[in-house]
C-alpha positions as CSV (number, residue, x, y, z in Angstrom):
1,X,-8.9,-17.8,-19.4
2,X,-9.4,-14.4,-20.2
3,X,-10.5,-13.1,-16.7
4,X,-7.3,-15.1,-15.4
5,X,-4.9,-13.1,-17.6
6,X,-6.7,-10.1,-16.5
7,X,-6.1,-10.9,-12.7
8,X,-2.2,-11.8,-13.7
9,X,-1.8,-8.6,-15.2
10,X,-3.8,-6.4,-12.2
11,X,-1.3,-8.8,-9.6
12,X,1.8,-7.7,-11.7
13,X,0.9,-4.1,-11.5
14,X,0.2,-4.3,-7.8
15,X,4.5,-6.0,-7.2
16,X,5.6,-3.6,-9.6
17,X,3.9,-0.8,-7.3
18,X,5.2,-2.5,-4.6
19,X,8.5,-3.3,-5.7
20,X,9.6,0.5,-6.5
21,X,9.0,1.4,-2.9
22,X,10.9,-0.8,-1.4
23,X,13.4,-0.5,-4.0
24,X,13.8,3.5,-3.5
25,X,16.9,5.2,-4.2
26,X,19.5,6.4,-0.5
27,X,21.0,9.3,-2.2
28,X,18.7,11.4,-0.6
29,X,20.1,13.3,2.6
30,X,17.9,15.1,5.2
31,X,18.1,16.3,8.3
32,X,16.4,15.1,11.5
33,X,13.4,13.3,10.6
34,X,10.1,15.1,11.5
35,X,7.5,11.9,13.8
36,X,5.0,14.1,15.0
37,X,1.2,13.3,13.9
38,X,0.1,16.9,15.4
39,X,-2.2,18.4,12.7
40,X,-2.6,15.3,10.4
41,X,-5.7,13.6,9.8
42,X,-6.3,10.7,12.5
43,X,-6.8,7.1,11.3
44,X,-7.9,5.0,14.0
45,X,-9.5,1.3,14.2
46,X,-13.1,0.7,13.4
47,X,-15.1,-2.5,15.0
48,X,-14.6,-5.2,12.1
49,X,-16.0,-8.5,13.3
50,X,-16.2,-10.1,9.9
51,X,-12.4,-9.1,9.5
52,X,-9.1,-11.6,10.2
53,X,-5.8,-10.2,11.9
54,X,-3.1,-10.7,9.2
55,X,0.2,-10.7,11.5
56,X,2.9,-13.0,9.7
57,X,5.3,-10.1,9.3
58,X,7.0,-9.3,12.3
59,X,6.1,-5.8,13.4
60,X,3.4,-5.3,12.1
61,X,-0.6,-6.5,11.4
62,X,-4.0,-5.5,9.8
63,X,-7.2,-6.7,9.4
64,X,-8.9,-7.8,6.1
65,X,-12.3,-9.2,5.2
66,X,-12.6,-12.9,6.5
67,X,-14.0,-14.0,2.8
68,X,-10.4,-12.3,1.4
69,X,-8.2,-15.6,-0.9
70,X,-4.9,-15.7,0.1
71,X,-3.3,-16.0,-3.4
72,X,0.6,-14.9,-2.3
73,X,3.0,-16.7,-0.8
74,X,4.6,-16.3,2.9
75,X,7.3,-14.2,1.6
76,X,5.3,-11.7,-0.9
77,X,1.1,-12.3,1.2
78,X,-1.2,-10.9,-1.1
79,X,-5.2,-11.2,-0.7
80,X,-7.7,-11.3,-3.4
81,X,-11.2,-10.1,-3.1
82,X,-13.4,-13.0,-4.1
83,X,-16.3,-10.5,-5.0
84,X,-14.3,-7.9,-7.1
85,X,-12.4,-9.4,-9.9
86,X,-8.8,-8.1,-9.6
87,X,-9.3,-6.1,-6.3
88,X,-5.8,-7.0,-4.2
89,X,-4.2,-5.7,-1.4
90,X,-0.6,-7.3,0.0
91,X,2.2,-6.0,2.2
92,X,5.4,-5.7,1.9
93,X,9.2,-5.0,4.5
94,X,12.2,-3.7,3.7
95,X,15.3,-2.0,5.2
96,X,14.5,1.3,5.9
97,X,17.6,3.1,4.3
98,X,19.7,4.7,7.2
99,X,20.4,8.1,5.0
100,X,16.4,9.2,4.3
101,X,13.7,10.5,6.5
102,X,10.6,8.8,6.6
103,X,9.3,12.1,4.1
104,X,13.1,11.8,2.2
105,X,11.9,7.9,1.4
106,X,8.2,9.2,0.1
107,X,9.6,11.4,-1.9
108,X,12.1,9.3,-3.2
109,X,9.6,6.5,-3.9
110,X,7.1,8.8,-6.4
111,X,10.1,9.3,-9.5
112,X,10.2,5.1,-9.5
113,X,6.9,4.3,-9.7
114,X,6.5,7.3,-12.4
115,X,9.3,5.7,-14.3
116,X,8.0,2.2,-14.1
117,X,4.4,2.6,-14.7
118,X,1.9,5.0,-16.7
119,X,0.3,7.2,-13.9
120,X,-2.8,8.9,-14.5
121,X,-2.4,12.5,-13.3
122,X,-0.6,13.2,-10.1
123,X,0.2,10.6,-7.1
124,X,-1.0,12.0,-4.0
125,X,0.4,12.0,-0.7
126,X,-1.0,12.7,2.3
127,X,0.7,12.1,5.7
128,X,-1.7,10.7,8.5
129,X,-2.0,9.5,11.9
130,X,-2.3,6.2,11.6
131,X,-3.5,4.6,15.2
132,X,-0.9,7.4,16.6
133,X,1.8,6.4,13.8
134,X,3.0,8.7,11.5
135,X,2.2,7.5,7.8
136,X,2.2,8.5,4.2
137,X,-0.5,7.6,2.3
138,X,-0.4,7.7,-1.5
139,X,-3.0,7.2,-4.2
140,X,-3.1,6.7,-7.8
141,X,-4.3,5.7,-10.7
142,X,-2.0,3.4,-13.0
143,X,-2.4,2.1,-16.6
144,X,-0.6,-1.0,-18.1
145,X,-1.2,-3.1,-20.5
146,X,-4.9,-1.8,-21.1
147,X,-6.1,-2.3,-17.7
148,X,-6.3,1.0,-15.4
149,X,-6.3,0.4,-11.4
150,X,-7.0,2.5,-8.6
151,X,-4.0,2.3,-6.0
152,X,-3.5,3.0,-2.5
153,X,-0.4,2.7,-0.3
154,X,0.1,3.1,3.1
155,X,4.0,3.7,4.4
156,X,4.9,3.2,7.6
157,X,8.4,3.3,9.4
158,X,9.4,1.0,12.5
159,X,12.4,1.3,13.8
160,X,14.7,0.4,10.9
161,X,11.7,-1.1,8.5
162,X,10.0,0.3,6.0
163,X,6.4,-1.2,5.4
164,X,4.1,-0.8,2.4
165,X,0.6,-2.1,2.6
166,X,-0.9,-2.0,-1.2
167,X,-4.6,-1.7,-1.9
168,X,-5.6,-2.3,-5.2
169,X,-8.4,-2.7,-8.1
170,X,-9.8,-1.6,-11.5
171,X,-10.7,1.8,-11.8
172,X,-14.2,0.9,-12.1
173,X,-14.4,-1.1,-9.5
174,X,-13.0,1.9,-6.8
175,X,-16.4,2.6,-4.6
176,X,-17.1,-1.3,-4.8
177,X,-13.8,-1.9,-2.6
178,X,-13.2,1.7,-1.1
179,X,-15.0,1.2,2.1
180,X,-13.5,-2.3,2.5
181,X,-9.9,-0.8,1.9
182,X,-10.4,2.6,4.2
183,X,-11.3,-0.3,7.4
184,X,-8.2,-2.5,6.4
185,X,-6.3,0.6,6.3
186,X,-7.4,1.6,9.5
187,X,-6.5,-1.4,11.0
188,X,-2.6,-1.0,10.0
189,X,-0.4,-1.2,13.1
C-alpha cells in the first residue's frame, strides 16, 4: 500500500509538470521565431530493438522499452518502468499559442512550474537538434510531498502544436533510468 501511494504521488508530480506547460501563459510577444538547429547539440536516433514505437498522438512518435506498463489512459498515455519504482515518462499536445515563439513559450513555461512545485536549484534549458527539429530540453529536480524526482522534458513545436514528452523518476533512482530516457528521447519525432 505504501509503495502504491508512493507511485500516486511521483504520477501526480509528473501531470502537474506536465500540466504547467501546456497550460503556459500568451501574454508574451516576440518577434519572428528563430528554427534553426545550426550550433546546437544533435540528437539523433540510436538502434533500439527491444524498444516499441508509441504513435497514438497525431504528429508525433517515440520509442520506449518494450517491458514499459502502460498505466495512462488514451487521452493523458503515460508508461511506467516496471523495474524502477516510480520511474514514468508520458506525452502530452496542446495548441501552440499563436502570440509566442517556440523560445517565448520555454520561457513562459519555467515561472509555472516554479510556482506550482518546489524546484531544487535552477531548471535548465538547453535547446537541441532533435533528429533535425529544433527542441528545448529542460531538467529538474522537484520536491513534493517528501518525495524528490529527477525530471526531464522535451518541447517540441509542429505546426500549430506544442508537444511535451516527460521523463521522470526519484532522485535516486536518476543513473538507473538515464540511459533508458536519453534513447527514448532520441527517438522523439
Amino acid at each position: 500500500m505504501k509503495k502504491l501511494t508512493k507511485l500516486s504521488i511521483l504520477a501526480m508530480m509528473m501531470l502537474v509538470a506536465v500540466m504547467l506547460l501546456t497550460g503556459c501563459a500568451n501574454n508574451v510577444l516576440t518577434t519572428d521565431e528563430k528554427d534553426s538547429v545550426s550550433g546546437l547539440a544533435v540528437y539523433t536516433e540510436e538502434e533500439t530493438p527491444d524498444y516499441v514505437t508509441f504513435d497514438k498522438i497525431e504528429g508525433v512518435e517515440f520509442k520506449y522499452p518494450s517491458n514499459y506498463k502502460s498505466i495512462g489512459k488514451e487521452s493523458l498515455p503515460m508508461f511506467m518502468d516496471p523495474d524502477v519504482a516510480g520511474a514514468t515518462i508520458n506525452i502530452v499536445t496542446s495548441d501552440f499559442p499563436s502570440a509566442l515563439t517556440f523560445e517565448g513559450y520555454v520561457d513562459a513555461s519555467i515561472p509555472g512550474i516554479k510556482s506550482q512545485m518546489d524546484i531544487e536549484g535552477d531548471i535548465k534549458t538547453e535547446y537541441i537538434n532533435l533528429n533535425g527539429k529544433k527542441a528545448a530540453r529542460l531538467d529538474y529536480v522537484a520536491t513534493s510531498r517528501g518525495q524528490t524526482m529527477s525530471i526531464t522534458q522535451i518541447l517540441i513545436k509542429k505546426d500549430d502544436k506544442a508537444y511535451i514528452l516527460t521523463l521522470g523518476s526519484l532522485k535516486a533512482d536518476k543513473d538507473k533510468v538515464s540511459e533508458k530516457y536519453e534513447k527514448i528521447i532520441k527517438s522523439f519525432k
